[in-house]
VOKE-922535 format. One record per residue (C-alpha): x, y negated, z. Coordinates in pm, whole numbers, padded with zeros to 5 digits, always signed. Example, Ala and Ser with C-alpha at 12.3 -4.5 7.8 and 13.67 -1.06 7.14 Angstrom:
2
+01230+00450+00780 +01367+00106+00714 
//
This chain:
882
-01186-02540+02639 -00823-02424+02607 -00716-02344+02283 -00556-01996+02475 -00855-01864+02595 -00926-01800+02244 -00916-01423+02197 -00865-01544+01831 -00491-01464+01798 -00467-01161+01915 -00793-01000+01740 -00725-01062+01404 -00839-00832+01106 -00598-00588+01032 -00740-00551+00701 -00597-00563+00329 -00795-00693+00039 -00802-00467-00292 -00543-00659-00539 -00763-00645-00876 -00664-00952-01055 -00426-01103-01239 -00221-01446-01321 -00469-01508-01593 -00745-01469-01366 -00651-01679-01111 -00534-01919-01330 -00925-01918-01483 -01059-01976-01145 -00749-02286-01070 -00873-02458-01344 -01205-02498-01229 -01047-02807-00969 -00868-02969-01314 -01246-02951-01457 -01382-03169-01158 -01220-03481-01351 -01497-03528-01585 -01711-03622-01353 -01405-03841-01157 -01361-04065-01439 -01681-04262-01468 -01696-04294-01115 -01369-04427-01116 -01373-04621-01467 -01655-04801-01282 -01496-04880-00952 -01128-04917-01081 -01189-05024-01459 -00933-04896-01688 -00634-04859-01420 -00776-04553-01320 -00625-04348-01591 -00302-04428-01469 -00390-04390-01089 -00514-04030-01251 -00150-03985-01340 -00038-04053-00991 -00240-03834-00861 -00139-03520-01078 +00231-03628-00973 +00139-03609-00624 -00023-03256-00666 +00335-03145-00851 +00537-03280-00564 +00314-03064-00299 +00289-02759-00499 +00629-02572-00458 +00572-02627-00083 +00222-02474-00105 +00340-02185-00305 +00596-02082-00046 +00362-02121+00211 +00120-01861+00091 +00348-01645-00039 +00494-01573+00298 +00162-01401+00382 +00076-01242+00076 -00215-01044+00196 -00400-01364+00320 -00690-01519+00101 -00836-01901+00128 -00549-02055+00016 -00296-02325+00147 -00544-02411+00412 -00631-02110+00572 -00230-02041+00549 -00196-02275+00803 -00345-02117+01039 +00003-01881+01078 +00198-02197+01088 +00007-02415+01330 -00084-02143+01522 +00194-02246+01754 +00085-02582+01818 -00274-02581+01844 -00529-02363+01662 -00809-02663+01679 -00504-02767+01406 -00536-02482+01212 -00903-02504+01253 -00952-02877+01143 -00709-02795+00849 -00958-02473+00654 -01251-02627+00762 -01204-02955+00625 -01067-02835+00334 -01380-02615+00274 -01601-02915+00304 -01447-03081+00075 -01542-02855-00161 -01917-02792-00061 -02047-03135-00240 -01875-03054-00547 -02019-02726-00630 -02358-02918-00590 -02269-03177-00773 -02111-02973-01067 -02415-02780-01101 -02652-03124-01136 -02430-03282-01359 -02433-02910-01594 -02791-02887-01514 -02873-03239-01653 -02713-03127-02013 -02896-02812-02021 -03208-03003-01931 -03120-03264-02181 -03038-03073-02463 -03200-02753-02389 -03488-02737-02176 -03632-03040-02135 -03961-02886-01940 -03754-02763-01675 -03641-03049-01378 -03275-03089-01353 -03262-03006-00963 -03441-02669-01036 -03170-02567-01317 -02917-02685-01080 -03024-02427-00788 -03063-02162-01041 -02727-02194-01133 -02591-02178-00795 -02790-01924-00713 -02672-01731-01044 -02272-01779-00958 -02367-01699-00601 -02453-01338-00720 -02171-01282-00946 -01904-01369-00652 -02084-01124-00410 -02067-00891-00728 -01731-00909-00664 -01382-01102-00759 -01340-00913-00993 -01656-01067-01234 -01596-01377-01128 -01263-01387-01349 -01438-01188-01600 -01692-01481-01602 -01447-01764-01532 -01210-01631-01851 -01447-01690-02129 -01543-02064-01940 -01196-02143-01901 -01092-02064-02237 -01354-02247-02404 -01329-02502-02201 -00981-02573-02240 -00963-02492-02644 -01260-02793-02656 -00974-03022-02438 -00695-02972-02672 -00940-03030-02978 -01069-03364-02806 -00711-03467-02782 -00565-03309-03046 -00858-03421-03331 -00825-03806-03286 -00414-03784-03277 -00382-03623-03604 -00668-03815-03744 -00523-04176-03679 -00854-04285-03468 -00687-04305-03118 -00625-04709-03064 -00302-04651-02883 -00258-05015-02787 -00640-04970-02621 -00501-04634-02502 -00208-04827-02288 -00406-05136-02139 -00520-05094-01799 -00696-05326-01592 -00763-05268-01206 -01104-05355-01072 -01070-05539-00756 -01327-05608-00432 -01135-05938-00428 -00944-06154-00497 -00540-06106-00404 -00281-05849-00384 -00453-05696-00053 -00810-05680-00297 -00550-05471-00558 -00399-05267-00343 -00730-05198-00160 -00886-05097-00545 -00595-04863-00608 -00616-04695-00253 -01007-04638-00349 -00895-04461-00636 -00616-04243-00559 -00859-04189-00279 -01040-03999-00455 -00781-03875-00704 -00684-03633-00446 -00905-03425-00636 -00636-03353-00835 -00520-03162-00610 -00746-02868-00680 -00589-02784-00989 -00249-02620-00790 -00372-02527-00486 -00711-02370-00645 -00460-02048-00763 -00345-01972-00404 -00706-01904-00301 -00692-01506-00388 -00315-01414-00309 -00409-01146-00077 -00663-01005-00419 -00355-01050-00650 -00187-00805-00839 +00206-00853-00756 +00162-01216-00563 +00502-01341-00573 +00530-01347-00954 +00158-01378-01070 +00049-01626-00818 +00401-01866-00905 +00264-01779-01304 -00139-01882-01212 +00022-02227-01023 +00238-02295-01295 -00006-02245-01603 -00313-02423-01355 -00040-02704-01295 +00032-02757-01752 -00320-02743-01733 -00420-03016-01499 -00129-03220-01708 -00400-03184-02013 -00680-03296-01791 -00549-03571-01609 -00325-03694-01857 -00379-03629-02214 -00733-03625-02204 -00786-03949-02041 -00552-04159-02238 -00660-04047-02561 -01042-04115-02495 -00948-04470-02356 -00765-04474-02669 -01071-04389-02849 -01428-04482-02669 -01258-04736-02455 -01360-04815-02101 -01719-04825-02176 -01720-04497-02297 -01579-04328-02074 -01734-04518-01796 -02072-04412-01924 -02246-04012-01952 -01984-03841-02152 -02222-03569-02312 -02344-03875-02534 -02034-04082-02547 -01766-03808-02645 -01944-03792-02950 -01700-04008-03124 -01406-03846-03005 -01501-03433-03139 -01658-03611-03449 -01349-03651-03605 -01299-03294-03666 -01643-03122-03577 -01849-03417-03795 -02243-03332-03683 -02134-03062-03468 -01963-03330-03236 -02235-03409-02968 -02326-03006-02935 -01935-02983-02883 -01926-03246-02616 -02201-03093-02449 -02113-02760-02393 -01716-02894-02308 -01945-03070-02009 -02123-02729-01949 -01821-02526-01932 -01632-02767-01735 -01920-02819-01438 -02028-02459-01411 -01638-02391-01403 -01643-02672-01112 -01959-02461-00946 -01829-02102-00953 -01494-02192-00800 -01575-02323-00478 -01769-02036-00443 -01497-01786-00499 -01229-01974-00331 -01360-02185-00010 -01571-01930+00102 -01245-01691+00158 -01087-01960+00342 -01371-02003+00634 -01318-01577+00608 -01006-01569+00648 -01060-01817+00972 -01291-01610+01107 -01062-01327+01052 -00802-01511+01241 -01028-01615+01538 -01113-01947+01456 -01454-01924+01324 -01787-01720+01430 -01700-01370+01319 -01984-01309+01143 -01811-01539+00868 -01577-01258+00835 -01800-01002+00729 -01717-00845+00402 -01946-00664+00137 -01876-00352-00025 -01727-00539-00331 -01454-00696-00066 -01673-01043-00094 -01707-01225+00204 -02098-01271+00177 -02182-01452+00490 -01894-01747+00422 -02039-01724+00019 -02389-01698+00103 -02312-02010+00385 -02139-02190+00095 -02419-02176-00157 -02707-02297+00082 -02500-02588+00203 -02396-02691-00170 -02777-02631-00225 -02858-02849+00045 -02628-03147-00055 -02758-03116-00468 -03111-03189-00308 -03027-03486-00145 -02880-03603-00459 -02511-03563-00411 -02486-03993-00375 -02107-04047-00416 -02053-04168-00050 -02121-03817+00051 -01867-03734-00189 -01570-03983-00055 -01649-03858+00256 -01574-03487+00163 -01274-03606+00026 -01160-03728+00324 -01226-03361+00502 -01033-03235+00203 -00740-03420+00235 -00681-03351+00533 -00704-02988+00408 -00442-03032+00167 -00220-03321+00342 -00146-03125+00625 +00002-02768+00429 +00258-02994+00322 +00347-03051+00705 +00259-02688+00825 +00559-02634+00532 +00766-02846+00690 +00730-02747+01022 +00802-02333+00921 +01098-02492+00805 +01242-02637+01129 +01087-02365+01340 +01145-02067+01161 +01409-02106+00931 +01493-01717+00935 +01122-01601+00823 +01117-01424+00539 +01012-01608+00241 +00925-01441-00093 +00952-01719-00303 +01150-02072-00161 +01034-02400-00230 +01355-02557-00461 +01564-02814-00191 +01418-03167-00148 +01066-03020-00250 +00903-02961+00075 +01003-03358+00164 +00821-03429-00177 +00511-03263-00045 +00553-03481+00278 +00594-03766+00135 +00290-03674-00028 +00053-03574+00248 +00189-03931+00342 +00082-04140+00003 -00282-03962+00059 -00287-04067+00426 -00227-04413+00320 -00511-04368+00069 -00746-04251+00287 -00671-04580+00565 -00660-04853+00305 -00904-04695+00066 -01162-04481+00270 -01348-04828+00376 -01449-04907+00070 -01733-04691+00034 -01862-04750+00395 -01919-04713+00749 -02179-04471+00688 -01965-04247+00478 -01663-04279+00706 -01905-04164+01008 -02041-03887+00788 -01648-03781+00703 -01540-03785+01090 -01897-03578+01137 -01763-03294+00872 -01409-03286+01009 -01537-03289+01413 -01763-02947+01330 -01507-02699+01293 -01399-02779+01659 -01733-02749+01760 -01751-02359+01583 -01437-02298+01714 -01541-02383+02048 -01853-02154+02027 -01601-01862+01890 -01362-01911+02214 -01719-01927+02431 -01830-01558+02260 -01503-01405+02242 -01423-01448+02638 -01745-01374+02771 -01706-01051+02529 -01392-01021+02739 -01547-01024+03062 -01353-01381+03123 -01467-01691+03270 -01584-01947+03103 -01490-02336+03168 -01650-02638+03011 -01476-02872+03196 -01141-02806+03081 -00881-03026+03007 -00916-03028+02641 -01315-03089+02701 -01229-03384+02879 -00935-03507+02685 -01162-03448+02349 -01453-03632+02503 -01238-03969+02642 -01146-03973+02240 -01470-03958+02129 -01588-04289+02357 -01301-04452+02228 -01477-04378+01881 -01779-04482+01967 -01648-04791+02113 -01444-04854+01833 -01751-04835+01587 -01929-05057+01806 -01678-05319+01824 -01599-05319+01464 -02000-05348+01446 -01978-05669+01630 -01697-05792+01456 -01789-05735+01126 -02150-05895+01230 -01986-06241+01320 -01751-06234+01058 -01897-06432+00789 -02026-06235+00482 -01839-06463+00258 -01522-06357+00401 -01499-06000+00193 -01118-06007+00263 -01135-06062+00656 -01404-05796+00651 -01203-05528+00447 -00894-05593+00699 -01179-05486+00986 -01277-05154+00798 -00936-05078+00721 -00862-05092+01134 -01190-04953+01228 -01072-04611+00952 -00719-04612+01087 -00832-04587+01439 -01099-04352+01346 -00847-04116+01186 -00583-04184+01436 -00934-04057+01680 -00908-03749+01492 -00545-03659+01559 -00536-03774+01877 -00911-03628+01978 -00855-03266+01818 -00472-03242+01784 -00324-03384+02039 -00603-03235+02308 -00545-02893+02145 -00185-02893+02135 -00195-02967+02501 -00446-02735+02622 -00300-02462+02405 +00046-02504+02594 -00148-02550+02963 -00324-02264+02863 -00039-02029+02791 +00109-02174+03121 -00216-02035+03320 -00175-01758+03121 +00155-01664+03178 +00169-01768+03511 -00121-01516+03585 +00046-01244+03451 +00336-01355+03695 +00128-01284+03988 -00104-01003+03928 +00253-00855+03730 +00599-00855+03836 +00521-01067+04156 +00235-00839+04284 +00498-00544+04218 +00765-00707+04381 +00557-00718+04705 +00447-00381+04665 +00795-00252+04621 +00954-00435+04922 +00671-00294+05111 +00777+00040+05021 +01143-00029+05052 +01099-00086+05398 +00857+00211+05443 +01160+00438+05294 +00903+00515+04987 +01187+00468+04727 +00957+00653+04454 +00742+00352+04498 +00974+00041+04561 +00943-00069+04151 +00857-00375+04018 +00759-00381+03661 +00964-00681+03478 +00702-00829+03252 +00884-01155+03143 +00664-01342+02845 +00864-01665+02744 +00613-01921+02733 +00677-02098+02381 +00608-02471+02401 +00674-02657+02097 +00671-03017+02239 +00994-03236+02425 +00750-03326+02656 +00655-03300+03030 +00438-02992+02925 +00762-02854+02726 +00995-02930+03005 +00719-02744+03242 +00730-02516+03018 +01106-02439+03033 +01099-02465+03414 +00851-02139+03439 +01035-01961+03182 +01370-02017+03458 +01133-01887+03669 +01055-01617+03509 +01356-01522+03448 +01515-01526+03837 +01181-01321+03935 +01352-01072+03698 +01662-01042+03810 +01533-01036+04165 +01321-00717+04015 +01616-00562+03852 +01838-00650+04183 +01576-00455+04359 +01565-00141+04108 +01965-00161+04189 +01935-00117+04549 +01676+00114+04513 +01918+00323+04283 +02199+00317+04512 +01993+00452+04846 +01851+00692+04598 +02168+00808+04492 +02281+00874+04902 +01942+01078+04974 +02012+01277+04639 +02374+01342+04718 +02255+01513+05059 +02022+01697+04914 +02212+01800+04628 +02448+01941+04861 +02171+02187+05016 +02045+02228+04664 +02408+02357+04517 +02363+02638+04773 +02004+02765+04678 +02098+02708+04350 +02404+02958+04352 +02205+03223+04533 +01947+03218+04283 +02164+03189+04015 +02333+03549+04142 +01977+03695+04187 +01872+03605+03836 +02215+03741+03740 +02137+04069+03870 +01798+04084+03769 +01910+03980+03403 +02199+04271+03437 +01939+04521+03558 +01702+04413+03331 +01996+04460+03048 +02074+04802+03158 +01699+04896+03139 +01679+04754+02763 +01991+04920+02705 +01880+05274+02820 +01552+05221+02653 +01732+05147+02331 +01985+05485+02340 +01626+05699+02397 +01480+05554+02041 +01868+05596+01933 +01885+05954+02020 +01497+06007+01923 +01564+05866+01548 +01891+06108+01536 +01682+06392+01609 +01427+06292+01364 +01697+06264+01101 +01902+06588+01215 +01528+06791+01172 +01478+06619+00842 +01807+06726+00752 +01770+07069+00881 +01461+07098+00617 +01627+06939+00338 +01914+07237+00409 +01645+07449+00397 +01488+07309+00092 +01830+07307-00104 +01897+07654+00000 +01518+07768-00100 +01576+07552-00419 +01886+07697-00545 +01818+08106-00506 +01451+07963-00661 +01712+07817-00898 +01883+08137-00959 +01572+08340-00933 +01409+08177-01206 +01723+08122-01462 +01779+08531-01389 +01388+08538-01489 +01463+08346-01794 +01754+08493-01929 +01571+08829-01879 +01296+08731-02018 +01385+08521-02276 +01719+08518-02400 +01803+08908-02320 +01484+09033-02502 +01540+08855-02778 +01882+08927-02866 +01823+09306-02787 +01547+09236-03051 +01821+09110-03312 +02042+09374-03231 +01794+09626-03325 +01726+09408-03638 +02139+09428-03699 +02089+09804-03684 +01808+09857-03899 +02016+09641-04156 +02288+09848-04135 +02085+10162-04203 +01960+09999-04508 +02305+09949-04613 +02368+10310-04573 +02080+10432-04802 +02182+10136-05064 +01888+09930-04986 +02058+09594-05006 +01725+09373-05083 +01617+09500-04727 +01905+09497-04544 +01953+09095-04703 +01606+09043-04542 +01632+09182-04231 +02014+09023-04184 +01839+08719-04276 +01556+08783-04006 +01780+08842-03750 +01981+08574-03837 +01709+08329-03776 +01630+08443-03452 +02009+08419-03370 +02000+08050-03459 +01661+07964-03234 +01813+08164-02937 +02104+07907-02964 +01872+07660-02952 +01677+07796-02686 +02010+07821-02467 +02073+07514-02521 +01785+07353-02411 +01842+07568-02105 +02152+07396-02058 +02028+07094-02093 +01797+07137-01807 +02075+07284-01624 +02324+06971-01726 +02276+06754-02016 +02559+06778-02234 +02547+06402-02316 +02649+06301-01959 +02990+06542-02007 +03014+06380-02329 +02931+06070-02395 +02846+05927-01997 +02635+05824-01802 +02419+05537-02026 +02322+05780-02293 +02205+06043-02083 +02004+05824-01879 +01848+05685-02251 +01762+06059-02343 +01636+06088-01981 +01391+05804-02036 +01309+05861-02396 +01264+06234-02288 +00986+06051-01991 +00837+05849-02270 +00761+06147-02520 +00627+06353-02200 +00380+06075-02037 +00310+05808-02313 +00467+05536-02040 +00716+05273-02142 +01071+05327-01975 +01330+05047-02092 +01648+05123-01950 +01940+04816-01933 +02285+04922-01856 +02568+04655-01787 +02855+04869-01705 +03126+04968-01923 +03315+05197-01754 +03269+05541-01659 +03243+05687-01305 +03379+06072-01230 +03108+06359-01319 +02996+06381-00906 +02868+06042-00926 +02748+06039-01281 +02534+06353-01162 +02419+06180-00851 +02293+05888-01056 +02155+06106-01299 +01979+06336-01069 +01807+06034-00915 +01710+05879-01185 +01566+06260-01297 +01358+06286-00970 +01251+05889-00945 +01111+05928-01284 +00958+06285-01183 +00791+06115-00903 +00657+05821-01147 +00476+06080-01378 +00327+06278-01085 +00219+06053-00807 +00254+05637-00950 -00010+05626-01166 +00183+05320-01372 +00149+05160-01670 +00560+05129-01723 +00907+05218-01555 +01250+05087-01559 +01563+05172-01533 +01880+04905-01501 +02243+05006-01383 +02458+04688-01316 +02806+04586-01148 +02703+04483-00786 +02998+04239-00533 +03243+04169-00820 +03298+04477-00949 +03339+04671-00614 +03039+04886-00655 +02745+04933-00896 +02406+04910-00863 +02126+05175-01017 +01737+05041-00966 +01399+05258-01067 +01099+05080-01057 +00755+05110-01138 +00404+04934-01149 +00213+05184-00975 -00008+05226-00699 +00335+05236-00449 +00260+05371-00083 +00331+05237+00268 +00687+05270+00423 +00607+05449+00764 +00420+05744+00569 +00761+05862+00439 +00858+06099+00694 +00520+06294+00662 +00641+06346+00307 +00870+06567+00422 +00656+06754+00637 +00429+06820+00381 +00660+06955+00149 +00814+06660-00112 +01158+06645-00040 +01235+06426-00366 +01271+06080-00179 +01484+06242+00117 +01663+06467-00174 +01801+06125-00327 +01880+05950-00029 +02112+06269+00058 +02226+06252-00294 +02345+05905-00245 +02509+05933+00099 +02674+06229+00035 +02862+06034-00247 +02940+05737+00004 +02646+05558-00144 +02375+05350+00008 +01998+05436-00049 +01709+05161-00047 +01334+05190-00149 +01088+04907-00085 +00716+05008-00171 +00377+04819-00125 +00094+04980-00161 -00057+04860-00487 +00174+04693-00579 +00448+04933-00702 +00798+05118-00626 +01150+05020-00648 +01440+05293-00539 +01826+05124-00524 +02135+05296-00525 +02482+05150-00501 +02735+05354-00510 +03131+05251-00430 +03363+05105-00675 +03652+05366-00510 +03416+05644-00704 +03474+05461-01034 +03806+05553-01320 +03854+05279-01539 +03818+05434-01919 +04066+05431-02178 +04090+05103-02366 
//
């Protein structure tokens, strides 16, 4: 199966995760991989005596030389989850995806065992100490069961429940360290005397010991690469995830460092070699006295179900993301509500499930340590490789220089582990390793089987990776047999001759798996982007090309194109297969330019043919260029007389309206005269004919000596004198305010509006910003206006206020005078029936204004009030004496 018929890579979830946690968070799940050591050291205590405390130490110095590479590596996809391993995928993509397969899924099985395992070892204390009725294996399903439901609750709870575990857990560490230092009861010379275990006798026996252990001290690992697991679920990635590595990183320090010197130093190798919920009694009872075993029991309980939830949370988002990127089954991909992916969790729990029931022996846990480091050996390369390849990629967060060799030389040491130290515990657990790390090819292989028969594509089970993945597996098989029949003649006495065997019969078997999965996938991925490539050659840009010099010589130019669809095939071997590679991108490339030669010559005949035609064209064009030109003039002269009827139509309309305003003024003014001759006869005349007759009568009086009554009728006539005056005046008034003669314009209009106020109860402010006075034609035409606006206001707005402003308008060349109201207003186009009803007060002010050089404006809504605007010239303006 090529690795390129995988759709895989290019149908990728688009999808983001919700970022909901924090550095503290992730640093609470982390530390459940530095909690795995407690149940590392009495395994190793046992096999390596006391010189695994300081093979411990190794191992956390390898982890710190691979971390800044790992945390560079994730950070340049920041919304991926699953950690360094499923990262790899992006790197190795190149190469071979069965890589980038092998990589997560051996990484997530070597997680699997431990999660069982964690959850016996915490179900033995509760059953120990707590309920004794209930069987270990059942408390150890329930609690994997009861983590299993908080992660598909949600990320989210599991920090909330990891917090609490971590803290306790790691306040209990710095007490168990912390209580026997300041006491005095650490024996530091104990503390600092390490003796290594071996199988024999020799240096090869020592150095075989010490490869068993750091082995399996690879599980120190987990406490740094454990907080890249939920980047893509982090709040701010680049500086909380660098905070969660660093923190998990001081924190695997206590674990693999502090801890176990100090309880060498105190319970010895015994101790620590034996159950430590009974023997760290001695090491808590020098501060906690009688509470020291319940201490040392629940630092167990919090460290293994810390060990339980996080493989949960963090390995089951790396076969996710996986699936996500095509390697996997998709239904591993699906995601609940809560953003959990419950399939990969739910997967996770059964199989841990499934390994606590068969007891978790601890060859089935050296060979998931093999799958796992492979899962974190080869980030350190993917690192490396970005490096070389892609030196240009942007990178959040670099790796400081000399770092990412550190992590190589790393992968390395564990490499070298895994060959000299793997043997120890086995054929049967190195078969059961190869087993784990062979089935993600086999679920990738099913994924590339669905995904092209989903694409309507062929399917081919004899390909060359099939075949080349198949002659690798009989050399395995032959290898295991022969090493069978060597190690069957060899003589059992002979430990170190049979050791040497294993160690050859491990190193081929790995060398199997690189060769086998790699090396197969690597080539079939660049044969397969050959096939692929060259078919797009030939149904593309080659089947055009034919096409096109068909037409060409059929004098179709329209259809003599070939579509240049040039795909460099990117090979990243110096290999035949690279050099092939090369060759078809030449290829390529000279199909292209024979394409674009062809487009040229195309062009050019195209370009003769248009120039005759355009020359026909030019012609037809100019003759109906001129027909639209006189169409366009006729239509113009059409508009145009259409436009001098309204023209002519609108100055009759205004000549008849002024015609009847004529009228009106005419009518108004003998009405004018009419009724002031009416009032003066009336009024004024009677009156004072009635004084005079009231003089005369007082002058009689006079002449008979009657001065009382002539005082009283003087003084009669005297008071009717004095209201006539006032009476006259008031005419006047009416006729002309005095004010506006003698004091201008402003206080007028201010009697004008208090006069409107006392009359109809409505609020009139009026706001004057003009100092200057204006000559008594335009102070009369303001006035006037302002007279009949308000007039109009009491009669017809119905408003609840007026107002009245008179402002400099265009610096001072002009000045503006504005009435409006809050009344009921009326629509625009009913104005000139005004007039033929009868109200000629609107029409009377715009003649007012015009006839003064003035402009004239009303805007009106109806409901929603009046506004009448009159400017009026600066040049009809005298500047007053300062």
């Amino acid at each position: 199966m090529t690795a390129a018929a995988g759709a895989g890579s290019d149908d990728r979830s688009l999808r983001e995760h919700p970022r909901t946690i924090g550095w503290f968070g992730t640093t609470a799940l982390a530390m459940g991989g530095s909690n795995q050591s407690l149940f590392l050291i009495p395994a190793l205590v046992v096999s390596q005596g006391s010189a695994a405390v300081p093979l411990l130490v190794v191992g956390l110095l390898l982890s710190w030389a691979a971390a800044p590479g790992w945390l560079e590596l994730v950070l340049m996809w920041p919304n991926r989850v699953g950690g360094i391993a499923a990262t790899c995928a992006e790197a190795f993509r190149p190469y071979s995806a069965v890589l980038a397969n092998l990589t997560g899924v051996c990484y997530w099985w070597g997680w699997v065992p431990t999660c069982g395992l964690t959850a016996i070892l915490s179900g033995s204390a509760i059953h120990q100490w707590v309920l004794p009725q209930v069987p270990v294996t059942v408390l150890a399903v329930t609690i994997v069961v009861l983590f299993t439901a908080v992660n598909l609750a949600g990320v989210r709870w599991v920090t909330r429940l990891a917090s609490p575990i971590a803290i306790g857990s790691a306040l209990l560490a710095f007490l168990s360290v912390i209580g026997p230092v300041v006491t005095g009861r650490t024996d530091w010379h104990q503390a600092a005397s390490f003796h290594l275990v071996s199988p024999f006798a020799g240096v090869f026996g020592e150095i075989t010991s010490a490869m068993a252990g750091l082995y399996l001290i690879g599980f120190a690992a987990p406490a740094f690469e454990a907080a890249t697991c939920h980047v893509g679920e982090t709040k701010d990635p680049v500086r909380n995830v660098k905070r969660a590595m660093i923190a998990s990183g001081g924190m695997a320090g206590v674990y693999f460092l502090l801890v176990p010197v100090v309880w060498l130093g105190v319970i010895g190798t015994d101790g620590l070699s034996g159950e430590l919920a009974v023997s760290l009694g001695p090491v808590y009872g020098t501060v906690l006295g009688a509470a020291a075993k319940s201490a040392a029991i629940m630092f167990m309980i919090f460290n293994m179900f810390h060990g339980t939830l996080q493989p949960l949370a963090g390995a089951a988002r790396t076969l996710s993301q996986l699936s996500e990127d095509g390697l996997l089954p998709r239904v591993l991909s699906a995601r609940s509500r809560t953003d959990t992916p419950w399939v990969a969790t739910t997967l996770t729990a059964v199989l841990a499930i499934a390994f606590l029931l068969a007891g978790d022996p601890v060859w089935m846990i050296a060979a998931a340590n093999f799958t796992y480091l492979i899962g974190i050996g080869l980030p350190s390369v993917a690192v490396w490789l970005l490096r070389r390849q892609a030196p240009d990629q942007h990178r959040p967060w670099r790796a400081p220089r000399g770092t990412v060799m550190l992590g190589v030389c790393a992968a390395a040491v564990w490499g070298l582990s895994t060959v000299l130290g793997f043997e120890q515990y086995g054929l049967p657990t190195v078969l059961f390793g190869l087993a784990l790390a062979y089935s993600g090819a086999v679920f990738y292989t099913w994924r590339v089987v669905r995904d092209r028969r989903a694409a309507g594509l062929p399917v081919y089970f004899r390909s060359m990776h099939m075949k080349l993945t198949g002659a690798m597996l009989a050399v395995m098989v032959l290898d295991g047999a022969g090493y069978l029949l060597a190690v069957q003649t060899v003589d059992r006495g002979q430990l170190m001759l049979t050791t040497v065997l294993q160690d050859i019969f491990v190193a081929v078997a790995i060398l199997t798996v690189t060769v086998g999965l790699v090396l197969p996938g690597t080539i079939a991925q660049a044969a397969g982007q050959l096939a692929a490539s060259a078919d797009r050659l030939a149904q593309g840009t080659l089947a055009d090309l034919t096409k096109a010099m068909e037409a060409l010589a059929g004098g179709r130019l329209e259809d003599a194109h070939a579509q240049v669809d040039e795909t460099p095939v990117a090979v990243h071997t110096r290999d035949e297969i690279g050099t092939m590679a090369e060759s078809f991108n030449v290829m390529q490339r000279q199909i292209a330019k024979a394409a674009i030669a062809l487009d040229v010559a195309r062009e050019e005949l195209r370009d003769h043919r248009d120039h005759l035609e355009d020359l026909v064209a030019r012609r037809t064009v100019a003759l109906e260029a001129a027909n639209r030109e006189i169409e366009q003039r006729a239509a113009e002269l059409a508009e145009q007389g259409q436009q001098l009827e309204r023209t002519l139509h609108d100055l009759e309309s205004v000549e008849r309206e002024r015609r009847q305003l004529l009228a009106q003024t005419i009518r108004g003014r003998e009405d004018e005269r009419t009724w002031l001759a009416a009032e003066l006869h009336d009024g004024p005349i009677q009156r004072l004919t009635a004084v005079r007759y009231g003089f005369e009568e007082a002058s009689l009086a006079l002449e008979y000596d009657d001065v009382a009554d002539s005082k009283a009728l003087l003084l009669e006539s005297q008071q009717r004198l004095e209201q006539e005056i006032r009476d006259l005046r008031s005419l006047m008034t009416e006729l002309r305010p005095p004010a506006l003669n003698e004091q201008g314009l402003e206080p007028a209009l201010r009697d004008l509006a208090s006069s409107f106020t006392r009359r109809t109860g409505l609020e009139c402010p009026v706001s004057v910003a003009t100092t200057r006075r204006m000559t008594p034609e335009a102070e009369t035409v303001l006035y006037r206006v302002v007279q009949e606006a308000l007039t109009n206001v009491a009669n017809h707005a119905h408003a609840g206020r007026a107002r009245v402003e008179l402002v400099d308008a265009y610096g001072g060349e002009g000045v503006d005078l504005t009435i409006d109201d809050d009344g009921v207003g009326f629509a625009l186009e009913d104005m000139p029936s005004f007039v033929a009803g009868g109200h000629f007060g609107l029409a009377g002010m715009r003649e007012r204004a015009e006839l003064t050089a003035g402009r004239y404006t009303i805007t009106s809504t109806p409901g929603h009030g009046t506004r009448v605007q009159i400017w009026m010239p600066a040049s009809e303006r005298e500047v007053a004496a300062s």
